[in-house]
Structure formats: structure tokens, C-alpha cells
N, C-alpha and C positions, 0 to 999 in steps of 0.2 A: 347686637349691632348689625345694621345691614352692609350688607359688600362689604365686608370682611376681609382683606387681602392678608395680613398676618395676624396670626394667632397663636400665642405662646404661652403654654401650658405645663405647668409644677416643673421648671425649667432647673436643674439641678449640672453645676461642673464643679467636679472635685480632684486637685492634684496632689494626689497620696491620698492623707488626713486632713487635707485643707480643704476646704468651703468655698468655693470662690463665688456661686452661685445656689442660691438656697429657695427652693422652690418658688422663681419667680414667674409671674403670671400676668399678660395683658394683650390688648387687641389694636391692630390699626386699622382703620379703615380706607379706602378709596379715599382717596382728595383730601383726606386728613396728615398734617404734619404732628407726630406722636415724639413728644423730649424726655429722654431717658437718663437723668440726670445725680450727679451725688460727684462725691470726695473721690480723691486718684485712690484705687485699690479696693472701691464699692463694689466691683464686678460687670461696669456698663459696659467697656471693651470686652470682654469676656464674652456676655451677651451677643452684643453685636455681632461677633464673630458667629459665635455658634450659629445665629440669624443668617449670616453670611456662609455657613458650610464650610469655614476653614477650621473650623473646630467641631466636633463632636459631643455631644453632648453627656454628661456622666448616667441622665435619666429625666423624664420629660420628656414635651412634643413640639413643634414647629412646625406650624403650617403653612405655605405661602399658596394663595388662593383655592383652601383645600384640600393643599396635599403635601404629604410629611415631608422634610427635609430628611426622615432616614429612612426613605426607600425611593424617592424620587430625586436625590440629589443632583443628576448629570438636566435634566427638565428645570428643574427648580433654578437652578443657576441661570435659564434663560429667563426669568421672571424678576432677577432683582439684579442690583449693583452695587458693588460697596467701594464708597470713598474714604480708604482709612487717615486719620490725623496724621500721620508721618509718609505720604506715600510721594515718588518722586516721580521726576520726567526727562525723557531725556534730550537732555541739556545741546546736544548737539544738532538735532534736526530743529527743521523750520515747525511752528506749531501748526501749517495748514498739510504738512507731511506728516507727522506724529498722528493727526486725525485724522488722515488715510491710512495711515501704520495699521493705527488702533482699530479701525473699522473694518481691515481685512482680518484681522482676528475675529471678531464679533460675527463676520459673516462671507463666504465665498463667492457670493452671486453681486455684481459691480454694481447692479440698479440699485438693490440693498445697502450695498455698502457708502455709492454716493447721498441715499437719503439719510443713513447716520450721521456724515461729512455736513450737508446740507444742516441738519438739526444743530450739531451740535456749533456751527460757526455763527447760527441764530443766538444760541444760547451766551457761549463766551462771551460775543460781543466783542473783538477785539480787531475784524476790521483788515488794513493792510499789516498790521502787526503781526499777520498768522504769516508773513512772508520773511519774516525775520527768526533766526534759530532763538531756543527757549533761554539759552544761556545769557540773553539779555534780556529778559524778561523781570520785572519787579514779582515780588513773594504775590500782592494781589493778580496779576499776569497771569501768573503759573496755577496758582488755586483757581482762575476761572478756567481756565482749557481743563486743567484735571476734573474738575466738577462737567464740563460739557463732554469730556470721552466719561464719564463714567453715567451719565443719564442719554447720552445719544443713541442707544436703542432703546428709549422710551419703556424701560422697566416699570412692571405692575409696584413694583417695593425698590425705593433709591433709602440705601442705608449708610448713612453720612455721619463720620466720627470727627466733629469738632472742622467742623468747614468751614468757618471766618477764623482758624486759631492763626495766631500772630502778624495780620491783616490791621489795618489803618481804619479811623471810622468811616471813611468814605467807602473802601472796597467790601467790608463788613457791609454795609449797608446793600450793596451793590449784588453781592453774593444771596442777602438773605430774601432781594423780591427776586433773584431769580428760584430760588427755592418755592419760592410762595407760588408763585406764576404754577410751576410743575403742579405745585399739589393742587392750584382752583382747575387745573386741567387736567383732574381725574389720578393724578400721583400719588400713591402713599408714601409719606416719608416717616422714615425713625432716625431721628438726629440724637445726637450728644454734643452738650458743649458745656462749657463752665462759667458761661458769662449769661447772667443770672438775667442781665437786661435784654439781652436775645433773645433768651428762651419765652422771656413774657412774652418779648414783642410778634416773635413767631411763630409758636406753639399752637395749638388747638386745644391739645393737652398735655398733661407733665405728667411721669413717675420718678418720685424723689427715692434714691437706691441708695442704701448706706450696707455695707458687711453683710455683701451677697443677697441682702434681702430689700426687694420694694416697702417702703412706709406708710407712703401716703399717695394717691393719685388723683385727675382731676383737672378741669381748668384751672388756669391762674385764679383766674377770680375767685373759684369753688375753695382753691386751697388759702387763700388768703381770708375765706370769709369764715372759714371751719378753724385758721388758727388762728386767728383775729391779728392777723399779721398784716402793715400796710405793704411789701412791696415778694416779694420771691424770692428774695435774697435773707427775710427776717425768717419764711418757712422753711429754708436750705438749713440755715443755722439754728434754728428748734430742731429737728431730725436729726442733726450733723451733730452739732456741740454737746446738745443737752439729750437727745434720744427723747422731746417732748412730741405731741400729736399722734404719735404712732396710733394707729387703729389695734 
């Protein structure tokens, strides 16, 4: 595949004698949104993390544009961002403070840090509302600022664990063209989510993860046409329920 931004190879994490991850393997590209998908306890947060450097790997490789996450870790960490499904904010600053907060971590030089500020109150979209503390913010509110500090320095790989979870259909929707937007401008993305109708709508491509191990991968369409399944949701539950289509 060309311009390669992640590359994850015979990816192994084992805590004790448990498996949580069993030799999984796949590639994202540039401007590609990559859905890493299966049952709670398949191993996709596990993954993720590892991709994200807060976990270590038991054996296996990760590359993010080239270069291993276990010898380039402190580099690597300027290349990506991870948005995990439970991450919070805090509740008490105004959210156009919070993304000055955030951005003086991300960088010490002021020009720098106002074009993160800049980017990401593009992104959120939220207006005079960033002049109000987060503690009145609705669940969609708070999931867009957090999704805009965690892409506001325009990382090579934005790795996102369930980013519309418990989200309305309007801010879901809302959430997932600004995802799209990053990725037609050059973004890799590797998402998780468990809502079967997203993943079609937003993906590029899917890997279906059941008990630490990849099944099947592929476009939607590719994997629908290989299990002769009409929708993503009938291939989730062949791999899931019955362990059918495996390669």
C-alpha cells in the first residue's frame, strides 16, 4: 500500500497466560479511515493502546510512518493522538481555556500553540459556547472539543476509541464528517466503534477482531460480497456468534 502511515505487524499482548492479542496484522494508509471492530474483550482497545504507546507490546511491531514504536517512542508520540472512549475534561474551565490549556502542553512556542487553538475551534465548531465552562456542556459538546484537542496538532495517525459513543443521531452524525473531513485532508484514522451502521457509513475499510485475533478484513462491500451478507452487522455476527467466514 502506498504512504503507509501505520503498519502493524504479528502484534502479540499477553497478561500472564492470557492472549489478549494473537498475532494481529494490518496497514493504514494516508487519508484512509481504518475500523477495527469485534465483541467487548476481542482485543481492539488493547490494540489501540499498544498503537498509542501506553502499552507495550508482548511481541510484534508498530510502525508509525516508518518507525517502530519500540525505539522511537518519545518521536512517535508527536505523530499520533488518541482519543480513548472514556476520556474526560475538565469540567471547570471555559472550553476556549481548556484549548489553550491543551495546546501549551503540545507545544511551548505561542505562534504554535495559537495555530492548534485556531485549528481546533475550526474543528469543534462550537462557536461562543467555547466562552462558557465545560460543566454545562451536553455529552455531544464535550465529545467535540475532546475530539478537536486531540487532532489539533494535525497528527500523521488520530486513533479514536468509540468517538460517537453515547452521542444523539444528530451529534453522531456531526462527529463523524468531521472525522471524514481530517481523513480527505491527508489524515489516517484507526477508529473502533460498535455501531455497525457507522462503521459502514465511515470506514474505508474494516477488520472484524474476535479473541485477540483478526477474521476477516476488507471493505464493507468486499466483506459483504465474500459472506454474502446484506448489511455489516449479518458479517459481525457470522465471525462473532457462529466463528463462520474465517479465512
Amino acid at each position: 500500500m502506498q504512504n503507509t502511515i501505520l503498519e502493524v505487524s504479528n502484534l502479540k499482548k499477553n497478561y500472564g497466560n492470557f492472549e489478549a492479542v494473537k498475532s494481529v496484522s494490518f496497514e493504514v494508509c494516508a487519508g484512509e479511515i481504518f475500523a477495527l471492530i469485534g465483541p467487548n474483550g476481542a482485543g481492539k482497545t488493547t490494540t489501540l493502546r499498544i498503537v498509542s504507546t501506553i502499552l507495550k507490546p508482548t511481541d510484534g511491531n508498530v510502525k508509525i510512518a516508518g518507525r517502530s514504536i519500540n525505539k522511537n517512542t518519545g518521536d512517535i508520540r508527536q505523530m499520533i493522538s488518541y482519543l480513548p472512549e472514556e476520556s474526560g475534561a475538565y469540567k471547570q474551565m471555559t472550553g476556549l481555556y481548556y484549548l489553550n490549556f491543551m495546546a501549551s502542553i503540545f507545544s511551548a512556542n505561542p505562534k504554535v500553540q495559537k495555530e492548534y487553538v485556531d485549528t481546533a475551534i475550526e474543528i469543534c465548531g462550537l462557536g461562543d459556547r467555547l466562552k462558557d465552562k465545560m460543566s454545562s456542556y451536553s455529552k455531544g459538546m464535550t465529545r467535540k472539543i475532546l475530539l478537536a484537542r486531540a487532532v489539533m496538532t494535525r497528527p500523521k495517525l488520530a486513533i479514536l476509541d468509540e468517538p460517537t459513543s453515547g452521542l444523539d443521531v444528530l451529534n453522531a452524525i456531526e462527529i463523524r464528517k468531521v472525522i471524514r473531513k481530517l481523513a480527505d485532508n491527508g489524515m489516517a484514522v484507526l477508529v473502533s466503534s460498535h455501531n455497525m451502521l457507522e462503521i459502514e457509513f465511515l470506514s474505508d475499510r474494516v477488520a472484524i477482531m474476535d479473541k485477540g485475533r483478526i477474521h476477516i478484513s476488507g471493505t464493507a462491500a468486499e466483506l459483504k460480497l465474500q459472506t454474502g451478507s446484506q448489511n455489516l452487522e449479518e458479517v459481525f455476527e457470522g465471525i462473532v456468534h457462529t466463528g463462520g467466514f474465517e479465512k
